[in-house]
Backbone as a chain_set.jsonl record, in Angstrom:
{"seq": "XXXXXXXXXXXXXXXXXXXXXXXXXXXXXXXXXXXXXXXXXXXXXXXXXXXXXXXXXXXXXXXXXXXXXXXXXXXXXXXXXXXXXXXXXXXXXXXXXXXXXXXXXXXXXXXXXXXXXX", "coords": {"N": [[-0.772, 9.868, 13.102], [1.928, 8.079, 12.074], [3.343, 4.969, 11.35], [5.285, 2.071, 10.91], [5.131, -1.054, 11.403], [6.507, -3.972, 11.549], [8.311, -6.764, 10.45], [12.046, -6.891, 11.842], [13.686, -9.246, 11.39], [12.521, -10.112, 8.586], [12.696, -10.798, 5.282], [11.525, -9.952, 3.565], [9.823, -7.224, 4.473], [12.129, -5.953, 4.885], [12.887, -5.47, 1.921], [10.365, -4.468, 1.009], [9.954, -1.965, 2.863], [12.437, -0.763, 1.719], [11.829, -0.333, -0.756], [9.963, 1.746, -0.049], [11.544, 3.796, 0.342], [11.893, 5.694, 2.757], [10.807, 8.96, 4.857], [11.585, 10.453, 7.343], [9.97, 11.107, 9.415], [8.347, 8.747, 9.666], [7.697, 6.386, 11.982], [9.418, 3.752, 12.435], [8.336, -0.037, 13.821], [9.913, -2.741, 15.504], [8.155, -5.623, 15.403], [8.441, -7.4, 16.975], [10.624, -7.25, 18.711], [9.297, -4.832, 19.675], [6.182, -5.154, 20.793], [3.218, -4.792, 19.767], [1.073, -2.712, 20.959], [-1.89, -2.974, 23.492], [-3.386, -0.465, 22.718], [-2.679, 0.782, 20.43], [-3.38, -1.111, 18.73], [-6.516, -1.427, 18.889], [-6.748, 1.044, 17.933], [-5.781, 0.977, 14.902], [-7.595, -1.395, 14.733], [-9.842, 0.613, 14.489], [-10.209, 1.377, 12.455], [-9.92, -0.541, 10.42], [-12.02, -2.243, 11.541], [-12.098, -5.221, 11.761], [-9.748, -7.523, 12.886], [-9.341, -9.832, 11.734], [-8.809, -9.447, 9.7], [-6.035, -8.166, 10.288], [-4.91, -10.26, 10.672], [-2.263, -12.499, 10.458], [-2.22, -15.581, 9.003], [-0.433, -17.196, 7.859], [1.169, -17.652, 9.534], [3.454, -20.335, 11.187], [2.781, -20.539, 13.667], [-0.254, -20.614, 13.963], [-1.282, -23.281, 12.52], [-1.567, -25.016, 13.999], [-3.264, -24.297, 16.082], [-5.489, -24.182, 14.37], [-6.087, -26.699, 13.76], [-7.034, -27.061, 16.748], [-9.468, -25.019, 17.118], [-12.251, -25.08, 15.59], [-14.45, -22.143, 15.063], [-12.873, -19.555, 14.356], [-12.938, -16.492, 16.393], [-13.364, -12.774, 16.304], [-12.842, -12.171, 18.338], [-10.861, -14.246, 19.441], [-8.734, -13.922, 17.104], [-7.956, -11.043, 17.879], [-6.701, -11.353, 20.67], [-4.842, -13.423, 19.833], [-3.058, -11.883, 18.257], [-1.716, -10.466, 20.054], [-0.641, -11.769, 21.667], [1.157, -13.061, 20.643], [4.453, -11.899, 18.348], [4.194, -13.182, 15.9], [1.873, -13.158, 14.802], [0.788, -11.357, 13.841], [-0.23, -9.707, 10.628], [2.155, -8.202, 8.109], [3.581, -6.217, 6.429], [2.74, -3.148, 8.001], [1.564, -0.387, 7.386], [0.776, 2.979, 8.637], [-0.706, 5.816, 8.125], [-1.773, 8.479, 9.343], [-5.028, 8.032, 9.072], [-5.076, 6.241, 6.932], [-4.312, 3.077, 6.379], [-2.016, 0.951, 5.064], [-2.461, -2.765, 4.619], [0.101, -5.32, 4.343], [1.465, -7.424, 2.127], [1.18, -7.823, -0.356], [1.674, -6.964, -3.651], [-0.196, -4.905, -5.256], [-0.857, -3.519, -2.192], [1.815, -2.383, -1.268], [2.32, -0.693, -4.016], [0.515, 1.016, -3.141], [1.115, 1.956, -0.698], [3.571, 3.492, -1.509], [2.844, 4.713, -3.206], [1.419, 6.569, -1.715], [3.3, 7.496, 0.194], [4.686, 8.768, -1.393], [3.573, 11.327, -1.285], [4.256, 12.566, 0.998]], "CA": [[0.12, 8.769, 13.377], [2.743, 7.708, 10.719], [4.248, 3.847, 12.054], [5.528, 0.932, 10.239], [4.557, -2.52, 11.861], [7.542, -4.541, 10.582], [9.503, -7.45, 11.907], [13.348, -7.001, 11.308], [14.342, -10.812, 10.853], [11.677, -11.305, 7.86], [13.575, -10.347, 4.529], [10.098, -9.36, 2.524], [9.627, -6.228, 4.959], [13.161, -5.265, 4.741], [12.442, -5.527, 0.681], [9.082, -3.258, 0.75], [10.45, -0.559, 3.457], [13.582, -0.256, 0.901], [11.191, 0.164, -1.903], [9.822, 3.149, 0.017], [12.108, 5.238, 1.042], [10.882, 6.447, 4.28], [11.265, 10.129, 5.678], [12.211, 10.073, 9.459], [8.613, 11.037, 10.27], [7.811, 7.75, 9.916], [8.145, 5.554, 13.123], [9.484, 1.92, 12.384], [7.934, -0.911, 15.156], [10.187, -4.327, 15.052], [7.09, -6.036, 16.479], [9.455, -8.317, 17.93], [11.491, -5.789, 19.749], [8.222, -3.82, 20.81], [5.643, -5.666, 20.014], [2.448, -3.836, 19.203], [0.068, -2.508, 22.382], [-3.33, -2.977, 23.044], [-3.81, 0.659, 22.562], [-2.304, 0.826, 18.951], [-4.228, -2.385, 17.932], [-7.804, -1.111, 18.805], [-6.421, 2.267, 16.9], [-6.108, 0.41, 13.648], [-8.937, -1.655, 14.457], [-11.245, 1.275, 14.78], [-10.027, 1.35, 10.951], [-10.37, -1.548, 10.064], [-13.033, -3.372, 12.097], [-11.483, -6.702, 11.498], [-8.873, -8.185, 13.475], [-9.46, -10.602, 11.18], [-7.55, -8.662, 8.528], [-4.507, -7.831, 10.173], [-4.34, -11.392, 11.256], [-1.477, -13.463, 9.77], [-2.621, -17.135, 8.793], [0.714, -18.012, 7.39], [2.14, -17.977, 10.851], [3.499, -21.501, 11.721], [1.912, -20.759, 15.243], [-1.268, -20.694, 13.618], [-1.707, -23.873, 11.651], [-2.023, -26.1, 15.527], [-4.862, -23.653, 16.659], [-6.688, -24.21, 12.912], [-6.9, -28.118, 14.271], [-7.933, -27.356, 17.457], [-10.181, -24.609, 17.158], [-13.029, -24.911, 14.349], [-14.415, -21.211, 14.597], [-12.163, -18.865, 15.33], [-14.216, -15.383, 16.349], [-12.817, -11.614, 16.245], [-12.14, -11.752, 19.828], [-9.515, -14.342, 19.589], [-7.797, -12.962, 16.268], [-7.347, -9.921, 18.815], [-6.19, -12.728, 21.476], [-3.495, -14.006, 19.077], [-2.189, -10.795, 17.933], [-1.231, -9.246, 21.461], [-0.054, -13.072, 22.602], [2.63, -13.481, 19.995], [4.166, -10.664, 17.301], [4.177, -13.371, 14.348], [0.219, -13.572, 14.364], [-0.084, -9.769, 12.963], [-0.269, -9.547, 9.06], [3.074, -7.1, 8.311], [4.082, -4.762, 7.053], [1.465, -2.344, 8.479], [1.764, 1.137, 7.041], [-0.444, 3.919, 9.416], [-0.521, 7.266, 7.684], [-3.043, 8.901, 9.76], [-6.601, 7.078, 9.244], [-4.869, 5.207, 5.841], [-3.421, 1.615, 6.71], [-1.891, -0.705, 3.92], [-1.991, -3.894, 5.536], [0.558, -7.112, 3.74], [3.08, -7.37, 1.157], [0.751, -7.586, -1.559], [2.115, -6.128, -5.036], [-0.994, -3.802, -4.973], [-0.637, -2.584, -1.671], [2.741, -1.722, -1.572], [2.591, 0.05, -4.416], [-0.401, 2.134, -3.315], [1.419, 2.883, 0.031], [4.569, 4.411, -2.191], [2.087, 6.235, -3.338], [0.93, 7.849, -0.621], [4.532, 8.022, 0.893], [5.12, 9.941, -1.914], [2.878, 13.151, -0.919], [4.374, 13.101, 2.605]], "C": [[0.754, 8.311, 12.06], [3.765, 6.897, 11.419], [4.211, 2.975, 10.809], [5.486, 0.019, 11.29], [5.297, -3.312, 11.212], [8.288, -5.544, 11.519], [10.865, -7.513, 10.952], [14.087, -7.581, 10.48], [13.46, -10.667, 9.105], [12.201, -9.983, 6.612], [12.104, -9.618, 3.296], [9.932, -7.719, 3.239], [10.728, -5.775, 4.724], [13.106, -4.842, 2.671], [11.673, -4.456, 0.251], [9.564, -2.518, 1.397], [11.402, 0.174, 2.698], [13.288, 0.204, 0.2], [10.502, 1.654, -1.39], [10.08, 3.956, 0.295], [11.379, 6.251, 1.369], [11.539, 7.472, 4.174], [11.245, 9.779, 7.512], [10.883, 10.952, 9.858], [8.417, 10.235, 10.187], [8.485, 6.454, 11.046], [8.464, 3.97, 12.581], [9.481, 1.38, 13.883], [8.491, -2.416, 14.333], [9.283, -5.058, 16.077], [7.625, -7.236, 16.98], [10.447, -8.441, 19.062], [10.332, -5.46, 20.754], [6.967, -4.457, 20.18], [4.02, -4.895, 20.029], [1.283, -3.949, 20.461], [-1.501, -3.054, 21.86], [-4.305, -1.539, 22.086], [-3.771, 1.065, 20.892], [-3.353, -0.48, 18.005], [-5.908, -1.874, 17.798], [-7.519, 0.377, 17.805], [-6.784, 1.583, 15.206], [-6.92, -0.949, 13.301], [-10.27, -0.559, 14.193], [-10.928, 1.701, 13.336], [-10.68, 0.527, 10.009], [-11.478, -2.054, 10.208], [-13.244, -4.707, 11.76], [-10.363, -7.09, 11.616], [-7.955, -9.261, 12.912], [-8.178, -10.687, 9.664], [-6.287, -8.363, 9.107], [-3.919, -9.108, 10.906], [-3.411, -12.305, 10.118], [-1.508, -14.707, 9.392], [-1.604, -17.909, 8.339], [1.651, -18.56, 8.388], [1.761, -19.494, 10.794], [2.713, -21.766, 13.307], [0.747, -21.424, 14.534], [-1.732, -22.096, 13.177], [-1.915, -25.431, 13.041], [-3.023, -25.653, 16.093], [-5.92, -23.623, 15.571], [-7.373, -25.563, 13.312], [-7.437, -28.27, 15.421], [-9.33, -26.418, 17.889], [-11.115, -24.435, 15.563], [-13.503, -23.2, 14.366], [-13.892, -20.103, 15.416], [-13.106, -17.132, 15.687], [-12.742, -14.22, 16.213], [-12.056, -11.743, 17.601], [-10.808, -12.961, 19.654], [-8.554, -14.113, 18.227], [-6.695, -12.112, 17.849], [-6.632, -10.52, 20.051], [-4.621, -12.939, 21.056], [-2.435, -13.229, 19.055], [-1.554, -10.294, 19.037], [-0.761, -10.399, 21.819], [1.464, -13.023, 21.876], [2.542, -12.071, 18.427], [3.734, -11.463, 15.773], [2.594, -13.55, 13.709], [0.077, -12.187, 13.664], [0.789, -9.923, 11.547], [1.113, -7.996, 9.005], [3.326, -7.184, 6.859], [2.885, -3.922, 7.493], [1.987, -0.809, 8.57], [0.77, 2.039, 7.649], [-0.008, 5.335, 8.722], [-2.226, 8.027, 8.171], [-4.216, 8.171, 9.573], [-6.221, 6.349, 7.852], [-3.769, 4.26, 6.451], [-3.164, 0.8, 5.317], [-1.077, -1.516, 5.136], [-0.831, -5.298, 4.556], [1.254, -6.428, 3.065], [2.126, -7.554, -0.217], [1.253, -6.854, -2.274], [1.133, -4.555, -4.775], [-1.013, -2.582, -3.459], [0.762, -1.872, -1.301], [3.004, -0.632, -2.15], [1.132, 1.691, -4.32], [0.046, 2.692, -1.798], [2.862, 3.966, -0.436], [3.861, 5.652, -2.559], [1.856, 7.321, -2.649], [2.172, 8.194, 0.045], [4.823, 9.223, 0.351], [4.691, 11.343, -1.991], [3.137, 13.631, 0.278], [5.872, 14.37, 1.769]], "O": [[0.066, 8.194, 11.046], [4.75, 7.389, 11.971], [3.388, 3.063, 9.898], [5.944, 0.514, 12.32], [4.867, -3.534, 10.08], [8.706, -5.426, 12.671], [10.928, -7.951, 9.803], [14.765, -7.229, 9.514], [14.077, -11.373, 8.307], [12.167, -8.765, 6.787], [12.207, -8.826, 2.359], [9.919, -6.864, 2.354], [10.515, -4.744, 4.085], [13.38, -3.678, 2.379], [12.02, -3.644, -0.607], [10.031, -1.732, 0.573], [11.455, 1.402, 2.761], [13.898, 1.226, -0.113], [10.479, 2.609, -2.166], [9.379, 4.932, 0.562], [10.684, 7.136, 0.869], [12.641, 7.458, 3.625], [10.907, 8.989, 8.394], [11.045, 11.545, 10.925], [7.652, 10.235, 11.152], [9.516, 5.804, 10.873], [7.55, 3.168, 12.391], [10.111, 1.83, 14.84], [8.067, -3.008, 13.341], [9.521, -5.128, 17.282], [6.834, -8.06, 17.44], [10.849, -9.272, 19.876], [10.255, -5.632, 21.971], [6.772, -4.233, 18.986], [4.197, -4.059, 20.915], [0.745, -4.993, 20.828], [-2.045, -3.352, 20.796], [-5.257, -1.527, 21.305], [-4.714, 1.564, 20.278], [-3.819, -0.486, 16.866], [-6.48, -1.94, 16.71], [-8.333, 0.581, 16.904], [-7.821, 1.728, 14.559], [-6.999, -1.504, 12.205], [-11.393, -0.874, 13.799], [-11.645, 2.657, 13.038], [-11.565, 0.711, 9.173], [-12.109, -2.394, 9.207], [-14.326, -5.243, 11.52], [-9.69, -7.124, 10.586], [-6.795, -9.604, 13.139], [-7.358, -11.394, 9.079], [-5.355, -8.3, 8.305], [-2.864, -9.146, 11.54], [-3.895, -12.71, 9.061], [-0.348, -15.111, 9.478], [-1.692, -19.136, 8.344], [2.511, -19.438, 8.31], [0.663, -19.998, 10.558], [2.269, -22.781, 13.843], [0.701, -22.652, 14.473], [-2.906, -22.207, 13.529], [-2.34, -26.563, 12.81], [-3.786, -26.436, 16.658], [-7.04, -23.146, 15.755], [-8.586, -25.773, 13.308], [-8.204, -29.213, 15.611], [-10.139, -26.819, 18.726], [-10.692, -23.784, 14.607], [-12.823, -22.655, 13.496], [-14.176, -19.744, 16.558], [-14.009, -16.873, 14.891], [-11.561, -14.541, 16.083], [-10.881, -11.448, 17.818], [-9.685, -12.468, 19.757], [-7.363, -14.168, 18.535], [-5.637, -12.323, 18.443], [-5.714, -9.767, 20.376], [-3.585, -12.716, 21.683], [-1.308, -13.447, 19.501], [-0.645, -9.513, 18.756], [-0.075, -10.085, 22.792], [2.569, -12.967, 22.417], [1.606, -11.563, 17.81], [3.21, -10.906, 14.809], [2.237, -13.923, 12.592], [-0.869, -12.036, 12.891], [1.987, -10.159, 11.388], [0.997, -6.995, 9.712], [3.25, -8.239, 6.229], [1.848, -4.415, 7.048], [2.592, -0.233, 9.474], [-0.329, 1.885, 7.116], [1.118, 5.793, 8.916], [-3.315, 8.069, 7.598], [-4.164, 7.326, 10.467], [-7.195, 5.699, 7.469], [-2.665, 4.584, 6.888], [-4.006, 0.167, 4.68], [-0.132, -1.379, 5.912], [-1.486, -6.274, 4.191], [1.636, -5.263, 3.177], [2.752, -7.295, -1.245], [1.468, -5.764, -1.743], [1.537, -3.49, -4.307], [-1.123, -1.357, -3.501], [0.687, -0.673, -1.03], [3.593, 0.31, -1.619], [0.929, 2.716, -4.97], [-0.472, 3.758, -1.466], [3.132, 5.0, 0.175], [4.028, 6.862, -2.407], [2.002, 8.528, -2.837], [2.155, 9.317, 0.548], [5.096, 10.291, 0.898], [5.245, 12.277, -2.57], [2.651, 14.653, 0.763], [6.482, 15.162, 2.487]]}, "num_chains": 1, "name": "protein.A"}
């Protein structure tokens, strides 16, 4: 599997995808357009094994369910993410069983990296 997890509108993903000039094996998902299955989510959970991690906390959704729920568990992360697209952490690079998850400096430049051996 080789997808990008990207939302269109948000000018930081358009920024990092530019920086890596993609090959057209790689699938771009505007998770706003199509927003990301159950099937694909347990995929790069069975990576991960933390929901937790590809959960977005910056989302404005988020910061009304911080006051009314004190602990949030794995299961609703996975809840959030499949309810609405802005709860998943993006950009989300899948190169077979390697995921860089965020916009971090570091991972960015360690998925160029790996772009660069496709």
């Amino acid at each position: 599997m080789k997808k990008i997890y990207y939302l269109s509108t948000c000018s930081t993903c358009k920024t990092i995808i530019n920086t890596w000039k993609l090959n057209d094996s790689i699938k771009l998902v505007d998770v706003k357009k199509t927003p990301i299955s159950s099937k694909d989510l347990e995929y790069i959970y069975s990576i991960t094994k933390s929901y937790e991690e590809l959960f977005n906390k910056r989302a404005l959704l988020f910061r009304g369910i911080k006051k009314e729920v004190k602990n949030i568990t794995e299961e609703l992360y996975k809840e959030l993410i499949l309810k609405h697209y802005s709860f998943l952490k993006r950009p989300i690079l899948i190169i077979k069983k390697k995921l860089f998850i965020g916009n971090s400096k570091e991972t960015v430049l360690k998925a160029k990296l790996e772009l660069a051996k496709l």
